[in-house]
C-alpha positions in Angstrom: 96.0 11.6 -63.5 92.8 11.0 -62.1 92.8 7.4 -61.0 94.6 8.6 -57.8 92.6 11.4 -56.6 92.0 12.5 -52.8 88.7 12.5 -51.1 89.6 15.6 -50.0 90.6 16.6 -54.1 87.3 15.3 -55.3 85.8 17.0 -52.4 87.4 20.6 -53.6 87.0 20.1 -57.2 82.6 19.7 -56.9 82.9 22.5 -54.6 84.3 24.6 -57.1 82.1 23.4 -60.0 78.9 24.1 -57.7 80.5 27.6 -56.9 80.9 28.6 -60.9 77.7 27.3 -61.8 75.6 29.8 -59.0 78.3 32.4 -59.8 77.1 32.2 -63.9 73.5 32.3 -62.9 73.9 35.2 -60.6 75.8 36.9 -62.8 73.5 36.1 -65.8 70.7 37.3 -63.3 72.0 40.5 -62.4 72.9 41.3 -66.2 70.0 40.8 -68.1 67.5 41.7 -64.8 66.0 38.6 -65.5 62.0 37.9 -63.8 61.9 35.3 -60.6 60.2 32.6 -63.0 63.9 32.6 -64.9 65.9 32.6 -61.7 63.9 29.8 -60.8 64.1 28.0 -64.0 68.5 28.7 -63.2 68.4 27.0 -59.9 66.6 23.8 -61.4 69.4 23.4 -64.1 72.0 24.3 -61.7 70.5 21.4 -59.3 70.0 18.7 -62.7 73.6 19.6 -63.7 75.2 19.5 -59.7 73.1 15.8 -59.8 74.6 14.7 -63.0 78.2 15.8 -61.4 78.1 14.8 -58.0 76.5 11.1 -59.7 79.4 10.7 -62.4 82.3 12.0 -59.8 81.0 9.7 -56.9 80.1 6.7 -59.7 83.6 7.2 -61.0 86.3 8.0 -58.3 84.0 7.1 -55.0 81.6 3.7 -55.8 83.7 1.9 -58.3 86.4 1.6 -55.8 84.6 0.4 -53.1 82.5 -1.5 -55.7 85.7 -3.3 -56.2 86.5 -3.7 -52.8 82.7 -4.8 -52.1 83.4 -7.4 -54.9 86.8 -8.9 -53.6 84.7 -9.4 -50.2 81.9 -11.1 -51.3 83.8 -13.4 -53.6 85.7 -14.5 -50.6 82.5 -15.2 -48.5 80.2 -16.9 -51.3 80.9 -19.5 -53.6 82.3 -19.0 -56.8 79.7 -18.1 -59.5 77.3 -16.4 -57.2 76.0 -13.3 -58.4 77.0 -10.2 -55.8 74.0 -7.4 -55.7 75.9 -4.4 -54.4 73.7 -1.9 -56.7 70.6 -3.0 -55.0 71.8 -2.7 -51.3 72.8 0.5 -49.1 75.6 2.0 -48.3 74.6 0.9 -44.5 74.3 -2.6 -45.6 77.6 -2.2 -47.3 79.2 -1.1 -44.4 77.7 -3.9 -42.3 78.7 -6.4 -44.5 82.2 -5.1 -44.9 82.1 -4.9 -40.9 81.2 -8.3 -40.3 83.6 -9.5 -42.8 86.2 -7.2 -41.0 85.2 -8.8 -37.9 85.2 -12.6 -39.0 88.5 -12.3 -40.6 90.3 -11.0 -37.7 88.6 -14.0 -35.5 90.1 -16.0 -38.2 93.7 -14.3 -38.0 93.6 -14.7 -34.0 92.4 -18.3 -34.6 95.3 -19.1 -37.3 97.8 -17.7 -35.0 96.6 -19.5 -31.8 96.9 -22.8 -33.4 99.9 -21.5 -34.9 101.5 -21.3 -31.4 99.6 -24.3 -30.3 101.7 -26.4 -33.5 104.7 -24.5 -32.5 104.2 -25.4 -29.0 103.4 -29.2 -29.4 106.4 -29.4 -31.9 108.7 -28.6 -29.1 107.0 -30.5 -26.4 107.2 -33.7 -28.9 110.8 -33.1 -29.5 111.8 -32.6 -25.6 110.1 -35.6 -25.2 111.6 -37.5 -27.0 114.9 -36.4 -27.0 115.1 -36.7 -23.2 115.6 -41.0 -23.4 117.4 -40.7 -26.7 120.1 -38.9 -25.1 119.8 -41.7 -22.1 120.1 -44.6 -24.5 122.9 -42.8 -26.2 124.7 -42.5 -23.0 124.5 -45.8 -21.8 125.0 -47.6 -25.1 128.0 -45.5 -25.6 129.3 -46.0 -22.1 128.8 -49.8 -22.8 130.6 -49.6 -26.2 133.6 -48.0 -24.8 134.4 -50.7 -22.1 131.3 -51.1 -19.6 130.5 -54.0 -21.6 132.9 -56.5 -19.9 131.8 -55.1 -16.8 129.2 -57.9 -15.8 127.4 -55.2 -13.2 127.7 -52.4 -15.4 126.9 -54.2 -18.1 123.6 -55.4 -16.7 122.8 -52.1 -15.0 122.7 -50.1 -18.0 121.1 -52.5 -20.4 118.2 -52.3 -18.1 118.1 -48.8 -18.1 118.2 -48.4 -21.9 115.5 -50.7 -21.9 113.3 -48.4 -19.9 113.7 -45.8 -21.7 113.0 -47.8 -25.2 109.7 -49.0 -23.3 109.4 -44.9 -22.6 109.9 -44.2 -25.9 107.0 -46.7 -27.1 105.0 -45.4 -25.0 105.2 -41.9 -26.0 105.0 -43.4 -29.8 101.8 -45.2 -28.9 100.0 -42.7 -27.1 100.6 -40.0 -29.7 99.3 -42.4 -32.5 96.4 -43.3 -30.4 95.4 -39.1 -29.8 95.8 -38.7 -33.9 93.5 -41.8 -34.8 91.0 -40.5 -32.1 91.2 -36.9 -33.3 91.2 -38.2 -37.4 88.5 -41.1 -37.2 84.9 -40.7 -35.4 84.2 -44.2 -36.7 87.3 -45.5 -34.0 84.6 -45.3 -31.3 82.1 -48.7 -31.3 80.0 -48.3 -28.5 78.1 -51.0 -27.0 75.9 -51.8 -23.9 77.8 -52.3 -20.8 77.4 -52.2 -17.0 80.1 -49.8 -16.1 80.2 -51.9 -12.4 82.0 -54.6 -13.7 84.7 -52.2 -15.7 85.5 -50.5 -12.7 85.7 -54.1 -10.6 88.1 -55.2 -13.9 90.4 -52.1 -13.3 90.8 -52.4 -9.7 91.5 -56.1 -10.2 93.9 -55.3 -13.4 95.8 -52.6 -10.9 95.9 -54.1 -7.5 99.5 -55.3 -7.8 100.9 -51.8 -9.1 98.8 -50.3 -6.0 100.2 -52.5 -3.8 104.0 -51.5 -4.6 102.8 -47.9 -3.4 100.9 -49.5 -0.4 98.1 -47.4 -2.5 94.4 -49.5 -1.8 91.3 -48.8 -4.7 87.5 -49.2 -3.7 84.4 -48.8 -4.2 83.0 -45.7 -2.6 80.1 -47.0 -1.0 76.9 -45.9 -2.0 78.3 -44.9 -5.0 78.8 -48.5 -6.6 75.3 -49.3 -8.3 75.8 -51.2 -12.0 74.5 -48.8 -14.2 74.3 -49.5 -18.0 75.9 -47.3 -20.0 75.9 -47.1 -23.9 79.9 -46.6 -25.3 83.1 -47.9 -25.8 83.9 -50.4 -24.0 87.7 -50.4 -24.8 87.8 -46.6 -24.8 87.0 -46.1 -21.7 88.5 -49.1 -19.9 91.6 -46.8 -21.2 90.2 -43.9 -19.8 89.7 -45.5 -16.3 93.0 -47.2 -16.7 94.7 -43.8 -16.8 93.0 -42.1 -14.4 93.6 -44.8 -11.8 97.2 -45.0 -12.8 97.8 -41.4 -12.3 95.8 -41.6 -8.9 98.4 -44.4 -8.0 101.5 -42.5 -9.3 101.0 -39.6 -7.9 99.2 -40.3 -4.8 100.8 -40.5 -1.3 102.4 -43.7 0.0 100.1 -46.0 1.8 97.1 -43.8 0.6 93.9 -44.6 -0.9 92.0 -44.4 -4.1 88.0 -44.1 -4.1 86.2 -44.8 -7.3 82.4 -43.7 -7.1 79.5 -43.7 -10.0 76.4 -41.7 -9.8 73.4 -41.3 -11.7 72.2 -38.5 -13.6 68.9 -37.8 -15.5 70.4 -39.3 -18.9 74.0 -39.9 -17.8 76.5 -41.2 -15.5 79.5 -40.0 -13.5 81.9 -41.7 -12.9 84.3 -40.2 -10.6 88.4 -41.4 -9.4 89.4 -39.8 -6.4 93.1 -40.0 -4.4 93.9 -38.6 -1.5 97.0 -37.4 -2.7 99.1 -33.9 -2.3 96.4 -32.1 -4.7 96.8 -30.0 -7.5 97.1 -26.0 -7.2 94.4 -24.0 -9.1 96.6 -22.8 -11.4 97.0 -25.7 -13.0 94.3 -27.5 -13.1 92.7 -25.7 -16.9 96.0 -27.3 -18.4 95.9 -30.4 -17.1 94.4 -32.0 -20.4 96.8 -30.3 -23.1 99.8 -32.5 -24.3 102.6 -33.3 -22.4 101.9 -30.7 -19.9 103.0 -31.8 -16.1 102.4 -30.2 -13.2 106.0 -31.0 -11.8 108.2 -31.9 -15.2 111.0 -33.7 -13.0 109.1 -35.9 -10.7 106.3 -37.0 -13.2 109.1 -37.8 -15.4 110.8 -40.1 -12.7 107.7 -41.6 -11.8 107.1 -42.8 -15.9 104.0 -42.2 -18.2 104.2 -40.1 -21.6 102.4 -36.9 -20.4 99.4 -38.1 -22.9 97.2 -39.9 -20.9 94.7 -37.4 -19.7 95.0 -35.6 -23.5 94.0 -39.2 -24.8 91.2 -39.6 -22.1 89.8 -35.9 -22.9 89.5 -37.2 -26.7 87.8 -40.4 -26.1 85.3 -38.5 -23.7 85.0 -36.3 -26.5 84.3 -38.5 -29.2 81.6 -40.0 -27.3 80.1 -36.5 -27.0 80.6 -36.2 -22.9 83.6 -34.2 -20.9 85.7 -35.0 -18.0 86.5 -32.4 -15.2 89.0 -32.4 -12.4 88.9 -30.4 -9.0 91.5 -30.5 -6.6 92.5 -29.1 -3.0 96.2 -28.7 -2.1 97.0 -31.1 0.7 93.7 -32.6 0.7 93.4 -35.0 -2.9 92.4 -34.8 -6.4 88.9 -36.0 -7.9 88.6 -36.7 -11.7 85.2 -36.9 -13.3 83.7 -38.5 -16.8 79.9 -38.4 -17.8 78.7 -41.2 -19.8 75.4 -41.4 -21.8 72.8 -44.2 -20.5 71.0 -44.2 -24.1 72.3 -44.3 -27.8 70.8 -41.0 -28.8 73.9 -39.0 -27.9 76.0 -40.6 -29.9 
């Protein structure tokens, strides 16, 4: 009967226990004419016996609830075995305590739901990705099966496009294994002592014939090709350049240019790639590093590449404990930037 009583009950019920107990000793008062040294004596047992009420109503229906609910809180914030103290703090530290924990769970929900969307999100991505050459090799194996076969153009026409998109598919396959190794394993990075002159000189010499087929030429900016030493991994971020210059050179303008320049900071280096190209709208540019995203879906498509590269270049930065930043002017050209550490403390 009582377990499910109202604040508001309780709240009536001591009222009207208080009120009984002043109505008796008035009454007893007023009866018996009693001195002020009685009257006085009244009101003391009054207030001992309105203490020993208000106590056992608030222990009973009031503390041992939220005693309970103090309890489930602080289980779910300390390890298990550890002692909680409720009787020794407050009811302000209670309520700062149940705040915080109010406040920290709900970061937690938004957090859970955010990746949530973020799964859901690169689920779907993954799947479009793939799907889009699937359905290509489908179509142009079946089209072979039903006939094109004996058709000696046909025949070699389509095999080479199924073969691109097989060499697609890889390289979606590849670049998603790399992001999960470099996102499950700090040990993948082995850095080393390198002189990050003669990386850049090996990418430009590794990409001048792809440039070429775009009429696209890669330099040095001058002033801004001294051989620092630099302390990572050397593979890593021969990938990371790779990329960057490859997307300079895919997406750049015909018969444009691509400048690479490094600069030297107070424990780092920058190392900057920058086209000349039709530039990036604002917009876009705090999304250029997620998965699969693409500024124009159709055209980057078209031009190849899994959508990963710059979300496998923003890992390896990040597993070497430096970013990479991009700025970019509509019409003008695009500049992408990576710091890299000069010393072996940072890692």
């Amino acid at each position: 009967m009582y377990k499910n009583i109202s604040i508001r009950q309780l709240a009536l019920i001591l009222s009207i226990i208080v009120l009984l107990l002043v109505s008796v000793i008035v009454m007893v008062v007023r009866t018996y004419d009693l001195e002020l040294l009685f009257v006085g004596i009244g009101i003391l047992v009054i207030g001992a016996l309105s203490f020993g009420l208000f106590y056992y109503f608030l222990s009973a229906f009031v503390f041992r609830r939220i005693k309970l609910i103090y309890k489930i809180i602080s289980d779910t914030k300390k390890s298990s075995g550890e002692a909680y103290s409720f009787e020794t703090k407050s009811i302000e530290e209670v309520g700062s305590e149940v705040q915080e924990w109010a406040q920290n769970t709900s970061n937690e929900i938004t957090s859970l739901k955010s990746l949530e969307d973020y799964r859901r999100n690169y689920l779907g991505n993954v799947s479009h990705e793939l799907k889009t050459p699937i359905m290509s090799l489908q179509g142009y194996l079946h089209t072979l099966l039903d006939g094109g076969m004996y058709d000696k153009k046909v025949f070699k026409k389509y095999l080479k496009r199924a073969a691109k998109n097989v060499d697609r598919l890889e390289s979606i396959i590849n670049d998603l294994d790399t992001i999960n190794k470099l996102e499950g394993e700090s040990s993948m990075v082995r850095p080393i002592r390198f002189n990050i002159m003669e990386l850049v000189q090996e990418t430009i010499d590794d990409l001048a014939v792809f440039a070429e087929k775009k009429g696209i030429s890669i330099s040095v900016k001058e002033g801004a090709n001294s051989g620092f030493t630099v302390y990572a991994d050397i593979d890593k971020i021969s990938q990371v350049l790779n990329n960057l210059v490859i997307n300079s050179i895919r997406y750049g303008k015909e018969n444009g240019e691509t400048k690479i320049g490094i600069y030297a900071l107070d424990e780092e280096v920058l190392v900057e790639v920058t086209d000349d190209g039709p530039g990036i709208e604002e917009q876009h540019l705090k999304f250029l590093f997620d998965r699969f995203y693409r500024v124009d879906p159709s055209r980057s498509r078209e031009l190849g590449g899994s959508g990963l590269g710059l979300s496998i270049a923003k890992h390896i930065l990040e597993a070497h404990n430096q970013t990479i930043q991009v700025r970019s002017s509509v019409g003008v050209g695009s500049t992408f930037g990576f710091t890299l550490s000069r010393n072996s403390e940072s890692l």
